[in-house]
MDAnalysis code that builds the backbone (N, CA, C; Angstrom):
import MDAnalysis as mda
import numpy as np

u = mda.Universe.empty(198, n_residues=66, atom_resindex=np.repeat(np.arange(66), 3), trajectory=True)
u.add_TopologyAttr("name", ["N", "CA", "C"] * 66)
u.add_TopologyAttr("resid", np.arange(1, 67))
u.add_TopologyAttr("resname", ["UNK", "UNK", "UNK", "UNK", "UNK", "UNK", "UNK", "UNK", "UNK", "UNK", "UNK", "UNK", "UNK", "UNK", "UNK", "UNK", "UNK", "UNK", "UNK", "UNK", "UNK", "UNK", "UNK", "UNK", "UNK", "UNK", "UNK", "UNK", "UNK", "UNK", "UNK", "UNK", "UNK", "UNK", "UNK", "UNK", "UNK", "UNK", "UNK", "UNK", "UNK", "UNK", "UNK", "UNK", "UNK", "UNK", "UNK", "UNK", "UNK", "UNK", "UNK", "UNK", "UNK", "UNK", "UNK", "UNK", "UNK", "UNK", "UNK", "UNK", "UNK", "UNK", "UNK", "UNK", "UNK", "UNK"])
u.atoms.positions = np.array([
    [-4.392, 19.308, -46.037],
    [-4.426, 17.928, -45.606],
    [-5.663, 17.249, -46.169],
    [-5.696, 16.242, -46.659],
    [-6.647, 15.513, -47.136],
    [-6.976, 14.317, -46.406],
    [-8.149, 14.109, -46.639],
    [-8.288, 12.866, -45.480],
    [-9.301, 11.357, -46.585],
    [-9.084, 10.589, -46.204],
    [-9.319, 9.254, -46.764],
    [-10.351, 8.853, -45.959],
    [-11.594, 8.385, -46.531],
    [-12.576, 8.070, -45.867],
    [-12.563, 6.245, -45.908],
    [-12.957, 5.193, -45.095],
    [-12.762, 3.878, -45.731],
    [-11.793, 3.264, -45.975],
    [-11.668, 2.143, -45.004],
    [-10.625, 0.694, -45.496],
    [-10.367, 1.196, -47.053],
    [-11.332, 0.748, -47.867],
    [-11.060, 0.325, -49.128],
    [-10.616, 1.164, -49.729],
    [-10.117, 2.833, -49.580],
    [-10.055, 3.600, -49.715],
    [-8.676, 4.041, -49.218],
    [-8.625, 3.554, -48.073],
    [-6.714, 3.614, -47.683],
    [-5.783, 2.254, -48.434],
    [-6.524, 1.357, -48.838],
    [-6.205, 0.472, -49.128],
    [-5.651, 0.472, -51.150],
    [-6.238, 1.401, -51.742],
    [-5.927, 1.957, -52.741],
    [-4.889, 2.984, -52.361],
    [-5.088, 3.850, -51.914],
    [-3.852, 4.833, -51.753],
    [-3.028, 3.609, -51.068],
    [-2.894, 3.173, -50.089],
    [-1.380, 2.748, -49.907],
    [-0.616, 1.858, -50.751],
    [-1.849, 1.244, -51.831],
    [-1.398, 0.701, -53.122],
    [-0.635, 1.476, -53.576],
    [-0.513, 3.028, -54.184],
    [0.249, 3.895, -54.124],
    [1.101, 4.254, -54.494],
    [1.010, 4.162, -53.019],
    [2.608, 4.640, -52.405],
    [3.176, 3.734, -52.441],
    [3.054, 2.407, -52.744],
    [3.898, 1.175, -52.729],
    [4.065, 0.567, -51.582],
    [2.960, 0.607, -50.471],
    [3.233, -0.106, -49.110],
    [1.843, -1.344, -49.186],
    [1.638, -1.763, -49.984],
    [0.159, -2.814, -49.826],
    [-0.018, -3.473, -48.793],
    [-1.373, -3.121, -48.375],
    [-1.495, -3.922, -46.856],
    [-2.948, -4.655, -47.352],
    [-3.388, -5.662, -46.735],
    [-4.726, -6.195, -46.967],
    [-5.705, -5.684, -46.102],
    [-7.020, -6.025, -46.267],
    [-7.943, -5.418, -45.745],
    [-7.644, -5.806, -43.909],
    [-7.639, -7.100, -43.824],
    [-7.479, -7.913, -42.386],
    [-6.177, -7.449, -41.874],
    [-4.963, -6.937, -42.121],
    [-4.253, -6.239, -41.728],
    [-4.144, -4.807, -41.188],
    [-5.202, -4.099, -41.696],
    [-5.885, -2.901, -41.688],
    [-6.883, -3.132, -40.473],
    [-7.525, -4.274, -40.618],
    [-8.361, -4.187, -39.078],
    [-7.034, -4.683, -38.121],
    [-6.417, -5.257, -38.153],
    [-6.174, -5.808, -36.809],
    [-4.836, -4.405, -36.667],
    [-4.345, -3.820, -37.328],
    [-4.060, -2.654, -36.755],
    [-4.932, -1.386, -36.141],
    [-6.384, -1.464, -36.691],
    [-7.042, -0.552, -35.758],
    [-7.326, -0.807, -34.570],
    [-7.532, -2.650, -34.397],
    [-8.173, -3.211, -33.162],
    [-6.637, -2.936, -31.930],
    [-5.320, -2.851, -32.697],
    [-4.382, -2.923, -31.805],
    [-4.088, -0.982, -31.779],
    [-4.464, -0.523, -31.756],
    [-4.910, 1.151, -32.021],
    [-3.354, 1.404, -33.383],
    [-2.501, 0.845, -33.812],
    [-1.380, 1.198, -34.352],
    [-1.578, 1.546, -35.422],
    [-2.555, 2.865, -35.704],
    [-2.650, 3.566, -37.187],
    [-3.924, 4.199, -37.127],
    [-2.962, 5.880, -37.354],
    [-3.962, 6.562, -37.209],
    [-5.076, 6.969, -37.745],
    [-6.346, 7.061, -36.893],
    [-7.239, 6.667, -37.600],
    [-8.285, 7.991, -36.649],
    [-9.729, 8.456, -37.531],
    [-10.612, 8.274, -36.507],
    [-12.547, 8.280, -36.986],
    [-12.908, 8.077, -35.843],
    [-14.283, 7.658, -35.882],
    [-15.038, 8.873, -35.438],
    [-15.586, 10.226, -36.935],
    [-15.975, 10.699, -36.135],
    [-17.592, 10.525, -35.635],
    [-18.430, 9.932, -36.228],
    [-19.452, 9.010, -35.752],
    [-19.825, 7.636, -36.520],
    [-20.069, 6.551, -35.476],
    [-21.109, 5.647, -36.032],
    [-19.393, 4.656, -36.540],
    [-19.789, 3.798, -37.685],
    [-18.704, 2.826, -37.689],
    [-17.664, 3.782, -38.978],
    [-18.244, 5.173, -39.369],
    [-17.137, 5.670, -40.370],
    [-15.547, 5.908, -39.442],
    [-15.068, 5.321, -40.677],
    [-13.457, 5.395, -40.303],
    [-12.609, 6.785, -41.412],
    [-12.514, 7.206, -40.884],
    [-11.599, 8.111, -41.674],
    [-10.140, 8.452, -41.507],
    [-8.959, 8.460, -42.266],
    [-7.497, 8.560, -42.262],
    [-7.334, 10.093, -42.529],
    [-6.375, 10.620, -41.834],
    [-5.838, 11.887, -42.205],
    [-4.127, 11.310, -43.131],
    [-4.452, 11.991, -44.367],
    [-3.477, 11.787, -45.694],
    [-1.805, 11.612, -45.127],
    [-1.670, 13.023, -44.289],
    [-0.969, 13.333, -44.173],
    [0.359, 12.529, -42.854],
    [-1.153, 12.170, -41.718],
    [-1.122, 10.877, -40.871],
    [-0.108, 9.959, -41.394],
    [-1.095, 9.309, -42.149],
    [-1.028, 7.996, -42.951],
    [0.733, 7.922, -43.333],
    [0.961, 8.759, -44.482],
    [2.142, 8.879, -44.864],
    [3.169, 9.087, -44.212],
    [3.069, 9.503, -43.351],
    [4.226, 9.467, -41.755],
    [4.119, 8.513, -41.213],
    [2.898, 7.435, -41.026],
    [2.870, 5.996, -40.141],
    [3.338, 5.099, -41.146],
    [3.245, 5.388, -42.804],
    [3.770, 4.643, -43.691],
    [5.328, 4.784, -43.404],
    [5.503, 5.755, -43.556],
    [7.707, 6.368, -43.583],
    [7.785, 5.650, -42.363],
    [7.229, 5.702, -40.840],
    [7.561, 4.870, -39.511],
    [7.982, 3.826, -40.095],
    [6.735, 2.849, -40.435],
    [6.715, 1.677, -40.549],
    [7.809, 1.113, -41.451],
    [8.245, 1.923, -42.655],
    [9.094, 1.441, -43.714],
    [10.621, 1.572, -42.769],
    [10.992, 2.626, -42.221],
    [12.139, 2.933, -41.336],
    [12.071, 1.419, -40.360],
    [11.219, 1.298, -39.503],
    [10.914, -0.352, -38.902],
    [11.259, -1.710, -39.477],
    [10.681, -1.721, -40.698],
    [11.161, -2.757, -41.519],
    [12.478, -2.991, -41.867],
    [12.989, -1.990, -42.030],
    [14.454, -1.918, -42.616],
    [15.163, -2.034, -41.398],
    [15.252, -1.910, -40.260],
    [16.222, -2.518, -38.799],
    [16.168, -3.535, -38.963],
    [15.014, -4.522, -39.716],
    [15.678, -6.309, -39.262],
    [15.454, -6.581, -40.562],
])
């Protein structure tokens, strides 16, 4: 499992994978907790790879109902 350290940093990988999200989309899903994430001290944010790509497949499965 690999893990992604940094917004700007998930924000390239999900470039990607073909799901582009902006930076301000990226916060206001952490502020609403919906993406997993964690803090293990101080303001670092770090993504688990493997996380990510399963909340990506959620989210794409979501989109496609409406």
């Amino acid at each position: 499992m690999g893990k992604i350290q940094g917004i700007e940093n998930l924000l390239v990988y999900l470039d990607s994978v073909g799901y582009p999200l902006t930076e301000q989309q990226i916060n206001e899903f952490l502020l609403a907790r919906k993406i997993p994430h964690s803090k293990p001290y101080g303001n670092m944010i770090v993504f688990d790879r493997a996380h990510i790509q399963w909340w990506v497949d959620m989210q794409r499965k979501t989109d496609s109902l409406f």
